[in-house]
PDB file of N, CA, C and O in Angstrom:
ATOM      1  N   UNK A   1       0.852  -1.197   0.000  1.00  0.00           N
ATOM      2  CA  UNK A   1       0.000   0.000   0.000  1.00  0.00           C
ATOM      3  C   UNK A   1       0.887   1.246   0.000  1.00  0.00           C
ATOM      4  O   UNK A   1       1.404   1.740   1.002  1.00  0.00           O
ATOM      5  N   UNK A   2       1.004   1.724  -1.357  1.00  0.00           N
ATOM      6  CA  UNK A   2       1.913   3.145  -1.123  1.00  0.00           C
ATOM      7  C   UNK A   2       1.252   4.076  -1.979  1.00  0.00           C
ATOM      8  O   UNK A   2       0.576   3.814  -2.974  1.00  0.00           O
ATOM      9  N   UNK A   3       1.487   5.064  -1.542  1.00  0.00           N
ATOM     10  CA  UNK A   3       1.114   6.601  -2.504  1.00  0.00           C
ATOM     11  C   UNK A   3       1.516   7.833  -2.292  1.00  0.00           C
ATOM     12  O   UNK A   3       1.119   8.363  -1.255  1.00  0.00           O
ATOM     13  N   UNK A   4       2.141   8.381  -2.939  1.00  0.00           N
ATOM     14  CA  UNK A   4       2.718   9.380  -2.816  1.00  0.00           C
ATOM     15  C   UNK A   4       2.552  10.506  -2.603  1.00  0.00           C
ATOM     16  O   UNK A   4       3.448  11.329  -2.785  1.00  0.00           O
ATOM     17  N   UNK A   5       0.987  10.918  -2.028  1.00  0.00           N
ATOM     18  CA  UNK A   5       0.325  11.640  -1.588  1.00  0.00           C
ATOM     19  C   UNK A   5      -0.517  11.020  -0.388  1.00  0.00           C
ATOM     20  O   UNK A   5      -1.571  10.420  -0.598  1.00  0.00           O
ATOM     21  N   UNK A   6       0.133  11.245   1.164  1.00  0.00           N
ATOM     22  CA  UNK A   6      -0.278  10.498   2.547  1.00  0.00           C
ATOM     23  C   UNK A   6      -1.609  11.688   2.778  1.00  0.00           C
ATOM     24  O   UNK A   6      -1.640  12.892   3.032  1.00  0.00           O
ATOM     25  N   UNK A   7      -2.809  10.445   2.494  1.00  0.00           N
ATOM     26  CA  UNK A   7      -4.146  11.115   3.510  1.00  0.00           C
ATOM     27  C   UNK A   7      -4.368  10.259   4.222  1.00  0.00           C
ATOM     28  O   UNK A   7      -3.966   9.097   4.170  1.00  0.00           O
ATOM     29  N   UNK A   8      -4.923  10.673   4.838  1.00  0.00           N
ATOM     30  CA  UNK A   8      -6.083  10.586   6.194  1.00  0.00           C
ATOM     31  C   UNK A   8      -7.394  10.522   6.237  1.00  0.00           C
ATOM     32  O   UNK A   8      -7.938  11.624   6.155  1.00  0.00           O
ATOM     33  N   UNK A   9      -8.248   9.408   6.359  1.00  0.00           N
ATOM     34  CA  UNK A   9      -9.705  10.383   6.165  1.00  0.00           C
ATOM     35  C   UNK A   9     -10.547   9.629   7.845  1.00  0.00           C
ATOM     36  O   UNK A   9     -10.472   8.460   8.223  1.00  0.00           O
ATOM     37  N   UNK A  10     -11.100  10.506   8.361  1.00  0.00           N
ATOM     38  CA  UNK A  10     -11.716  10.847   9.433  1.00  0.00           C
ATOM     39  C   UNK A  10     -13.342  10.728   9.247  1.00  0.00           C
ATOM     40  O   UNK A  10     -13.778  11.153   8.177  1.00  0.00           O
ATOM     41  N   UNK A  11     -14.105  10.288  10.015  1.00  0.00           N
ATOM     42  CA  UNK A  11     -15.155  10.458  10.174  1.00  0.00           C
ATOM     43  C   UNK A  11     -15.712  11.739  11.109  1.00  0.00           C
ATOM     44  O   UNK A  11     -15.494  11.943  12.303  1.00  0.00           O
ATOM     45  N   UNK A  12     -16.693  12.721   9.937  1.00  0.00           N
ATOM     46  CA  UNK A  12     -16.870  13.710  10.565  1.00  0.00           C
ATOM     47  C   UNK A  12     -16.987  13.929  12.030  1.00  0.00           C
ATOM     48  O   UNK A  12     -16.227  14.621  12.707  1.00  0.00           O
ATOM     49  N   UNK A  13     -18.231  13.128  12.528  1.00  0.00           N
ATOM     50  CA  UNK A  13     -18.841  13.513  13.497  1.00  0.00           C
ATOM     51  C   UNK A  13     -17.928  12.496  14.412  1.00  0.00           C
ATOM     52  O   UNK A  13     -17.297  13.178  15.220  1.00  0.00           O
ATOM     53  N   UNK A  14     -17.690  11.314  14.534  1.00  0.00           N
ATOM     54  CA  UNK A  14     -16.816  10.566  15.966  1.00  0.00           C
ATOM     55  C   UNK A  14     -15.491  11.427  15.496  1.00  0.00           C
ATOM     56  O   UNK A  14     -14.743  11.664  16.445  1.00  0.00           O
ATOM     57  N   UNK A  15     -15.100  11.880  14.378  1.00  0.00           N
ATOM     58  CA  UNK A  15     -13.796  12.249  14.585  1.00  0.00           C
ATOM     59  C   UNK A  15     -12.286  10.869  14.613  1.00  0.00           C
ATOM     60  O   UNK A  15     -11.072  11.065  14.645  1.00  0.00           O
ATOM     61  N   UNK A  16     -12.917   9.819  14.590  1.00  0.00           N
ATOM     62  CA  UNK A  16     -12.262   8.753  14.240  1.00  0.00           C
ATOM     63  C   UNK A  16     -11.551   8.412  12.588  1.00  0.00           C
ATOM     64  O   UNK A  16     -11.949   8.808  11.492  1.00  0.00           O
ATOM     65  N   UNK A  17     -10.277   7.464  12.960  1.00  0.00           N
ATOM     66  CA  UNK A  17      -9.771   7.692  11.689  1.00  0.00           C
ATOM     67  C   UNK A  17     -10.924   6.434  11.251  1.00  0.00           C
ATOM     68  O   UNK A  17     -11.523   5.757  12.087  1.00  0.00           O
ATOM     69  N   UNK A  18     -11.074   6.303   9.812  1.00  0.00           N
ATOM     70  CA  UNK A  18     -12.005   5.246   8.811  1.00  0.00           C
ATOM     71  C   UNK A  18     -11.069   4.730   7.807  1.00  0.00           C
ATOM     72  O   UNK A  18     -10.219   5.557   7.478  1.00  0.00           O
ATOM     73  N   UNK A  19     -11.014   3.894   7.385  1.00  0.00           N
ATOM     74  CA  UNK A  19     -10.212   3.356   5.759  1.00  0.00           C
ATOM     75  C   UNK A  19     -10.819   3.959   4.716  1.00  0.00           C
ATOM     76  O   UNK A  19     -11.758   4.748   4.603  1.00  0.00           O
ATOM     77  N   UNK A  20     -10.027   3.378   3.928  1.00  0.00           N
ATOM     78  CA  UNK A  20     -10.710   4.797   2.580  1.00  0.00           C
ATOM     79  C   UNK A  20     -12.074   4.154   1.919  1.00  0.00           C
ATOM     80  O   UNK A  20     -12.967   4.783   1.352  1.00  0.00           O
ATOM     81  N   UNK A  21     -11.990   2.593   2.163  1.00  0.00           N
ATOM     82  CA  UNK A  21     -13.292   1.916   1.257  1.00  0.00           C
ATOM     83  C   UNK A  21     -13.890   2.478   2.317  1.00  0.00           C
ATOM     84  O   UNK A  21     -14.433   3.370   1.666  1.00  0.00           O
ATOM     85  N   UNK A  22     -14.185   2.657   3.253  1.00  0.00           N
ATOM     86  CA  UNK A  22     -15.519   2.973   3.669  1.00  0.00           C
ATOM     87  C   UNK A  22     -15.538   4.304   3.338  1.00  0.00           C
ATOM     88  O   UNK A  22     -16.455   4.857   2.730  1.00  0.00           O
ATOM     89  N   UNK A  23     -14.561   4.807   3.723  1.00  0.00           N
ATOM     90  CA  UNK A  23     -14.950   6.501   2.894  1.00  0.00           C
ATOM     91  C   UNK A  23     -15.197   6.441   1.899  1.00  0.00           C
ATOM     92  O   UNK A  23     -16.191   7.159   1.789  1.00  0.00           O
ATOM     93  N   UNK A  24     -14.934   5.984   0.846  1.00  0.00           N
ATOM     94  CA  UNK A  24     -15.620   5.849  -0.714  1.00  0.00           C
ATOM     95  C   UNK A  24     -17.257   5.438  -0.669  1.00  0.00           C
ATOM     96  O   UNK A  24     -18.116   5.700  -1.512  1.00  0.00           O
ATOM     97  N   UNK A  25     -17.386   4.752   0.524  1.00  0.00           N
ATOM     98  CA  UNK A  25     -19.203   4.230   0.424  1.00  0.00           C
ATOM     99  C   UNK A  25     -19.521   5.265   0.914  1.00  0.00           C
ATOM    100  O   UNK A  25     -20.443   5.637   0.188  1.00  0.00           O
ATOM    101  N   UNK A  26     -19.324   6.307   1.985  1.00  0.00           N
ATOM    102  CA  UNK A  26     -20.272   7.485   2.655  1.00  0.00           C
ATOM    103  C   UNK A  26     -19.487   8.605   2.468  1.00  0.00           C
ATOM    104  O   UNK A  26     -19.284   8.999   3.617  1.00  0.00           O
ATOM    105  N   UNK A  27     -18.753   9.580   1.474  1.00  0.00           N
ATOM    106  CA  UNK A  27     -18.177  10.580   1.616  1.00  0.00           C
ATOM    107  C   UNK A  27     -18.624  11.461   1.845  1.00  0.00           C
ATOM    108  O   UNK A  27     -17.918  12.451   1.653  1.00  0.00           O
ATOM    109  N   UNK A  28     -20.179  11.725   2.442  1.00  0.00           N
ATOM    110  CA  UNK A  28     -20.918  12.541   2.687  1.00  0.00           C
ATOM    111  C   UNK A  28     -20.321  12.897   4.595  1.00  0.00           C
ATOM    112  O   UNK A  28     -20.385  14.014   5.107  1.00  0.00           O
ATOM    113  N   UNK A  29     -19.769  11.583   5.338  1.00  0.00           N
ATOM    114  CA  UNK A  29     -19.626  11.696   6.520  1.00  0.00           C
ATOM    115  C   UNK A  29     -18.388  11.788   6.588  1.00  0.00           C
ATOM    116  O   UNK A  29     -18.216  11.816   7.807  1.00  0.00           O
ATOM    117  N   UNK A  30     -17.385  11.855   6.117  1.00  0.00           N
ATOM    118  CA  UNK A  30     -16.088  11.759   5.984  1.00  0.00           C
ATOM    119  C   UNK A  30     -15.293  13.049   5.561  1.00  0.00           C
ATOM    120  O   UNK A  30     -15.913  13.892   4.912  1.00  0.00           O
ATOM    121  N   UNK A  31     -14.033  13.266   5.858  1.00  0.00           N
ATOM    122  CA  UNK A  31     -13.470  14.057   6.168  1.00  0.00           C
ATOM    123  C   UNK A  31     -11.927  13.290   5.523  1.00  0.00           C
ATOM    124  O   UNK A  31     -11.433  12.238   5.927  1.00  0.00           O
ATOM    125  N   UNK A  32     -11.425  14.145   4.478  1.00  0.00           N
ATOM    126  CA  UNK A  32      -9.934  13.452   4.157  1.00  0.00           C
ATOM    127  C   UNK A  32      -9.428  14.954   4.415  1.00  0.00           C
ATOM    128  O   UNK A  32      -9.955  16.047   4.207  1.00  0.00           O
ATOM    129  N   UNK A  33      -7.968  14.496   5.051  1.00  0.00           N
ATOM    130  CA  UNK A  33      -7.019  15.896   5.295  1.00  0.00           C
ATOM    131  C   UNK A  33      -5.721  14.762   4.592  1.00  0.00           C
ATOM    132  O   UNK A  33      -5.515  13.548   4.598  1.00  0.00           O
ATOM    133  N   UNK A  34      -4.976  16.141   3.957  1.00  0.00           N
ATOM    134  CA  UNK A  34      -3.566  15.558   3.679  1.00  0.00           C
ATOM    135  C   UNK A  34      -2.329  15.651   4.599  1.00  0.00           C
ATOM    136  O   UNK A  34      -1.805  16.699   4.976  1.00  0.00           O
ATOM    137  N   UNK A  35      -1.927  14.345   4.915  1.00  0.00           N
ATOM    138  CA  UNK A  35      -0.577  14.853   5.890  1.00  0.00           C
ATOM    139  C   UNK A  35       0.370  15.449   5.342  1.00  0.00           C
ATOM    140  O   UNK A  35       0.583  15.425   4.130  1.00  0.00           O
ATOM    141  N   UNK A  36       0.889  15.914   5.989  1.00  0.00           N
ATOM    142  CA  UNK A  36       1.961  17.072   6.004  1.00  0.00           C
ATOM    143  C   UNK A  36       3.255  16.561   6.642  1.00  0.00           C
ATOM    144  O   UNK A  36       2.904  16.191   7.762  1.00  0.00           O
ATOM    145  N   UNK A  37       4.590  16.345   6.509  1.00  0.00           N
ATOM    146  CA  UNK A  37       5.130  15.384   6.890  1.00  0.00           C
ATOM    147  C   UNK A  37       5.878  16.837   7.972  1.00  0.00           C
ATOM    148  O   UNK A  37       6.138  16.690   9.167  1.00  0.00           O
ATOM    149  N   UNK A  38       6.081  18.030   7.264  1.00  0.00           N
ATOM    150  CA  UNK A  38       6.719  18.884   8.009  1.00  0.00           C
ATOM    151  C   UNK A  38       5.968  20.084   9.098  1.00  0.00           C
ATOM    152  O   UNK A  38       5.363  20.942   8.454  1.00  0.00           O
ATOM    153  N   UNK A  39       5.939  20.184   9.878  1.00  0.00           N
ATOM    154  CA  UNK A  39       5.288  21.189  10.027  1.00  0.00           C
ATOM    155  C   UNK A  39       4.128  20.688  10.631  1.00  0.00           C
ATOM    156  O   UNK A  39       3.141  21.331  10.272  1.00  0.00           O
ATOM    157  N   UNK A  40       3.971  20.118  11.122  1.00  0.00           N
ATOM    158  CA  UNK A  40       1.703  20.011  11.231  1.00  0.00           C
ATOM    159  C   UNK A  40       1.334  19.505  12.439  1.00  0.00           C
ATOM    160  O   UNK A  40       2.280  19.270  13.191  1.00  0.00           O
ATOM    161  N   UNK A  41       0.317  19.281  12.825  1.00  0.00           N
ATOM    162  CA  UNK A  41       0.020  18.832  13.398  1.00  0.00           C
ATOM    163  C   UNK A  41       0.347  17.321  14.166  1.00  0.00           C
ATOM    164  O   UNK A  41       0.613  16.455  13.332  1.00  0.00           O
ATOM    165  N   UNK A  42       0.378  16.849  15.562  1.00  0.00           N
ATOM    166  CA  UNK A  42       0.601  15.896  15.243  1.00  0.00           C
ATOM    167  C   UNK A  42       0.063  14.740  15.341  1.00  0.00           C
ATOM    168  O   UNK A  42       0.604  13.761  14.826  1.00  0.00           O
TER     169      UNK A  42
END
């Protein structure tokens, strides 16, 4: 599993991280942020 662009995707409301197939079935509840390797949050 690699890609050269690291996201994240979150479920809006628990705020929990989700896998991406399930984010692909409800992206209405979901939340993708891109990591940031420098700088960010942690």
């Amino acid at each position: 599993m690699t890609s050269k662009r690291p996201t994240r995707v979150r479920d809006a409301r628990t705020g929990r991280f989700v896998p991406k197939r399930e984010a692909a079935r409800r992206p209405a509840t979901t939340v993708t942020e891109t990591v940031r390797r420098r700088g960010g949050k942690k």
